[in-house]
DRENDOVEX-768857 format. One record per residue (C-alpha): residue number from 1; residue in one letter; x, y, z. Coordinates in nm, 4 decimals. Layout:
+-------+-------+----------+----------+----------+
| ketor | lomar |       px |       py |       pz |
+-------+-------+----------+----------+----------+
|   NUM |     A |        X |        Y |        Z |
...
+-------+-------+----------+----------+----------+
***
This chain:
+-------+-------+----------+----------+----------+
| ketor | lomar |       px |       py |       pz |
+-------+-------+----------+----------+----------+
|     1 |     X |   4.7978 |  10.8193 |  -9.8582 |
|     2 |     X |   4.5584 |  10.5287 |  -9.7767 |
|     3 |     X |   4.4997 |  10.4467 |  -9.4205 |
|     4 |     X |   4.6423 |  10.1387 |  -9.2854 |
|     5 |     X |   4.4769 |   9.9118 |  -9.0145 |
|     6 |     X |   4.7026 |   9.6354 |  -8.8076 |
|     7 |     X |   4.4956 |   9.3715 |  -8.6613 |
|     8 |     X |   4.6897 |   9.4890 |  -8.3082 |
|     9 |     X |   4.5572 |   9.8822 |  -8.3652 |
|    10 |     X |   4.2512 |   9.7133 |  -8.4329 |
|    11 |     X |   4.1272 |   9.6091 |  -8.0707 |
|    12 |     X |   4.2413 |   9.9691 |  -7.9444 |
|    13 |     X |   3.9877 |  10.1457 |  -8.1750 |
|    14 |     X |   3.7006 |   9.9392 |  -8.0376 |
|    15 |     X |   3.7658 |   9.9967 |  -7.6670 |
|    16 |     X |   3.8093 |  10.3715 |  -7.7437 |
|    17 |     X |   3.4651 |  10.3093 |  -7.9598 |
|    18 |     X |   3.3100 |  10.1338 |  -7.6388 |
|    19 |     X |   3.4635 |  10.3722 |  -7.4453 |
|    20 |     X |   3.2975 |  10.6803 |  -7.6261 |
|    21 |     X |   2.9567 |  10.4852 |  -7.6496 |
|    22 |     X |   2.9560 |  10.4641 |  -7.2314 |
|    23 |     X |   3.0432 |  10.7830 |  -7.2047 |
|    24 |     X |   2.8028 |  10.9171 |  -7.4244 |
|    25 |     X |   2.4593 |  10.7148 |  -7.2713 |
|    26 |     X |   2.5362 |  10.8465 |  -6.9244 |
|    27 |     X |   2.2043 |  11.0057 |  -6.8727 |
|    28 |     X |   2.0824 |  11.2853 |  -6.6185 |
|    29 |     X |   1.8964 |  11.1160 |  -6.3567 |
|    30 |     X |   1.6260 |  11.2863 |  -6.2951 |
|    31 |     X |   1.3652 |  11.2764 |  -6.0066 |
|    32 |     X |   0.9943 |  11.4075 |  -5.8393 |
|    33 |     X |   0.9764 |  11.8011 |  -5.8037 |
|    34 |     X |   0.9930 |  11.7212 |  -5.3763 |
|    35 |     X |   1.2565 |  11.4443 |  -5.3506 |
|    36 |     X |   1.5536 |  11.5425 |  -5.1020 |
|    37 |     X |   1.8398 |  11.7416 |  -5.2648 |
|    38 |     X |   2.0723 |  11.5336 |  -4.9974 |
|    39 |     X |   2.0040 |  11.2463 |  -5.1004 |
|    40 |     X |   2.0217 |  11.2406 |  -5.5076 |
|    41 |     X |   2.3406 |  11.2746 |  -5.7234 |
|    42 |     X |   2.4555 |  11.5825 |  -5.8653 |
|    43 |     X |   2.3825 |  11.7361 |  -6.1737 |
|    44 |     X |   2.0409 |  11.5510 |  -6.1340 |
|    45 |     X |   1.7135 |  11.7038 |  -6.2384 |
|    46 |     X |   1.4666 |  11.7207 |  -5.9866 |
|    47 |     X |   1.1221 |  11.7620 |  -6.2114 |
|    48 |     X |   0.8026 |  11.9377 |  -6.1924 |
|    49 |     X |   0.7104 |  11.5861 |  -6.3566 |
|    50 |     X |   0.2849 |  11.6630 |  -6.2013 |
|    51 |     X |   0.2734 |  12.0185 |  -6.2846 |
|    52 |     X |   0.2430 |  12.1511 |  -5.8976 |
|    53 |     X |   0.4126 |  12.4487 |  -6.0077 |
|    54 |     X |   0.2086 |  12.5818 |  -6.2882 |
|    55 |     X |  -0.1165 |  12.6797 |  -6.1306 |
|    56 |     X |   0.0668 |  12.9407 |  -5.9492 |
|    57 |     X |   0.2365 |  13.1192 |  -6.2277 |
|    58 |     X |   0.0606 |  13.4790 |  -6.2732 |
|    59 |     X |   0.0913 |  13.8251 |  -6.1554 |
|    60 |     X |  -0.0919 |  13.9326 |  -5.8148 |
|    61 |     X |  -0.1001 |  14.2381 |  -5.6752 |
|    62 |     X |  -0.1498 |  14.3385 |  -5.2557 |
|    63 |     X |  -0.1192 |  14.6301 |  -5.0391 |
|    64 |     X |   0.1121 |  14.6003 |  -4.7064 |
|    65 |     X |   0.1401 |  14.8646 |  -4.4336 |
|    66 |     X |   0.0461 |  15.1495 |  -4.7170 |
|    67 |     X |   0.2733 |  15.0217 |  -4.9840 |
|    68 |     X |   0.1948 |  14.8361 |  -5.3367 |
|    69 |     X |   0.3611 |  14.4839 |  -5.4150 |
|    70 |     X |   0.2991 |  14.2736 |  -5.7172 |
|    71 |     X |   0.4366 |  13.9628 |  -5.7841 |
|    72 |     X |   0.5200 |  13.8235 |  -6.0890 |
|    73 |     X |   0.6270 |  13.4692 |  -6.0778 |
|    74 |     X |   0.6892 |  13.2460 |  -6.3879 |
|    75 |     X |   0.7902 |  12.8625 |  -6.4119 |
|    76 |     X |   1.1697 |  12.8062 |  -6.5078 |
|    77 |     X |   1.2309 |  12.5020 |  -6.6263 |
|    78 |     X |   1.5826 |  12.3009 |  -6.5595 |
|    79 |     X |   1.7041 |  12.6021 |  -6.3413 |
|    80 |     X |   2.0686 |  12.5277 |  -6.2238 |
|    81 |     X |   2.1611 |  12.5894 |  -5.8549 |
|    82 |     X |   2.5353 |  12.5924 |  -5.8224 |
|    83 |     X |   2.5227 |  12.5756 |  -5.4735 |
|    84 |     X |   2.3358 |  12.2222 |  -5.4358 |
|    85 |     X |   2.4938 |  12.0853 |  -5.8166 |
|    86 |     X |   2.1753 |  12.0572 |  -5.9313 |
|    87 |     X |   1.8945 |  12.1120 |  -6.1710 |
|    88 |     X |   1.5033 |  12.2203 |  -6.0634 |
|    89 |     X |   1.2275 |  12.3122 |  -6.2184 |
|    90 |     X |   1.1427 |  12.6343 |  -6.0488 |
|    91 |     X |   0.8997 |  12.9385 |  -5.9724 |
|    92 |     X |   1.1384 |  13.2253 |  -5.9931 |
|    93 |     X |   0.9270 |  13.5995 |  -5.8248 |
|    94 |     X |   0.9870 |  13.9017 |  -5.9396 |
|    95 |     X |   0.8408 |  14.2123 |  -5.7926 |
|    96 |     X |   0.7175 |  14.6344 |  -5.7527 |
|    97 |     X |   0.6987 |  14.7500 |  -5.4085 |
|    98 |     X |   0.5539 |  15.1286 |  -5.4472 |
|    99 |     X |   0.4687 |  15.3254 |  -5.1750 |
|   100 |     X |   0.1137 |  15.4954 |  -5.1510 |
|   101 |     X |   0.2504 |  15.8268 |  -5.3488 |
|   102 |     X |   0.3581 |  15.5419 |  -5.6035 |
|   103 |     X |   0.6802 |  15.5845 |  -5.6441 |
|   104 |     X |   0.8454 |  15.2871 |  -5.6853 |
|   105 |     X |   1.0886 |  15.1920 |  -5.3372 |
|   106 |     X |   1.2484 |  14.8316 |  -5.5109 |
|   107 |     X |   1.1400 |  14.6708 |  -5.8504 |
|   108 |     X |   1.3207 |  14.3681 |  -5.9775 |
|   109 |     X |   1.0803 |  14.2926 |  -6.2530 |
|   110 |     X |   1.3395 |  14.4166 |  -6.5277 |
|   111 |     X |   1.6677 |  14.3133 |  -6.3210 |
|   112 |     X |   1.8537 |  14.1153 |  -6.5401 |
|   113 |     X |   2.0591 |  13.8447 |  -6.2563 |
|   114 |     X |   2.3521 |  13.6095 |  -6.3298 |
|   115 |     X |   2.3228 |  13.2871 |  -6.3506 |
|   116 |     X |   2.4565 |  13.2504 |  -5.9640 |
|   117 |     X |   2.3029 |  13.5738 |  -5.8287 |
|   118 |     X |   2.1440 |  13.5364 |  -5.4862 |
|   119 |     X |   2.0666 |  13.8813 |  -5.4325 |
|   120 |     X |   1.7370 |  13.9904 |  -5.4926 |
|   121 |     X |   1.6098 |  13.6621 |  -5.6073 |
|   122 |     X |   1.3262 |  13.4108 |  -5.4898 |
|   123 |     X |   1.3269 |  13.0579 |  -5.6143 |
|   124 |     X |   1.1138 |  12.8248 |  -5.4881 |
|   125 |     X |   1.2335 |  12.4890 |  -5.3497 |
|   126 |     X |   0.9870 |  12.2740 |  -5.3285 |
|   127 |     X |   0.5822 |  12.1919 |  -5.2067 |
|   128 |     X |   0.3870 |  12.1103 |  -4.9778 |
|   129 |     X |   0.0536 |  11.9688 |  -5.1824 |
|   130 |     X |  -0.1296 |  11.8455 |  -4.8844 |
|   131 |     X |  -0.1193 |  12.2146 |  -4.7913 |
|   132 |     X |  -0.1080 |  12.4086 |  -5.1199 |
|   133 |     X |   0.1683 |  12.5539 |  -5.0373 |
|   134 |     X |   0.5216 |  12.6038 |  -5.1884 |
|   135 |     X |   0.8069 |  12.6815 |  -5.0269 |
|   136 |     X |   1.0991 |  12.9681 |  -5.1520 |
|   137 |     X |   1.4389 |  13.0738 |  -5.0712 |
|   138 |     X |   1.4826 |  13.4769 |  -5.0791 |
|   139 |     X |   1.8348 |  13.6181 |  -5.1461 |
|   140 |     X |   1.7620 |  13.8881 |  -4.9833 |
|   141 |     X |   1.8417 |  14.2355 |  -5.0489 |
|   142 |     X |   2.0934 |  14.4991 |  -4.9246 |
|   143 |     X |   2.3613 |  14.3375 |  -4.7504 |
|   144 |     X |   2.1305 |  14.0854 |  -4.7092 |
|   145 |     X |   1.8809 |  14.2444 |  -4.5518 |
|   146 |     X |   1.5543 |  13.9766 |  -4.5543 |
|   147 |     X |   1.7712 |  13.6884 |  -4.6066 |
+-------+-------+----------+----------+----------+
***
């Protein structure tokens, strides 16, 4: 059966055309790894668009009141927080705490989280590069405990 166009049907396919086209160029706006959460749109991407995060990625290792912690923090990149609506380049810690017999008190270096999960995680937010510092939120642990 051959398709048939009337000249009336003909102006409704180009607005739903137009309409598709404006709908489909509606980029992510995206923004300076420390710009203010508050004041950008959601779903933006706030980008590590300098590299500030990278020169901290690695593994350290320290000793605290007798026990063992190393950290092993890596760079995610477009990391969604649900909470704020919006998308960060992150460093993301993981981490062994072993006491001085070594055996091991918390280790989240295998946990595998949800994309939501709070617990146990630490994410960091953004920098301070006239300090060389960055800053992180910790979701603490048992019932919050650290939080």
């Amino acid at each position: 059966m051959p398709l048939i166009l009337k000249k009336e049907n003909m102006k409704n396919i180009k607005h739903l055309i137009l309409f598709v086209i404006v709908i489909s160029c509606k980029a992510q706006q995206i923004f300076p790894l420390n710009t203010n959460f508050e004041e950008i749109p959601q779903g933006s991407y706030i980008k590590d668009l300098n590299n500030e995060l990278s020169p901290y990625v690695g593994e350290y290792k320290t000793n605290f009141q007798g026990n063992e912690i190393k950290l092993f923090i890596i760079k995610e990149t477009m990391k969604f927080f649900k909470s704020l609506n919006i998308y960060q380049d992150a460093l993301s810690i993981r981490y062994i705490v072993k006491n001085s017999t070594g055996n091991i008190l918390q280790d989240t270096q295998n946990m595998n989280f949800q994309p939501n999960q709070l617990k146990h995680t630490i994410y960091s937010r953004g920098t301070y590069p006239d300090k060389n510092t960055i800053w992180f939120n910790y979701g603490g642990t048992n019932c919050k405990v650290g939080w």
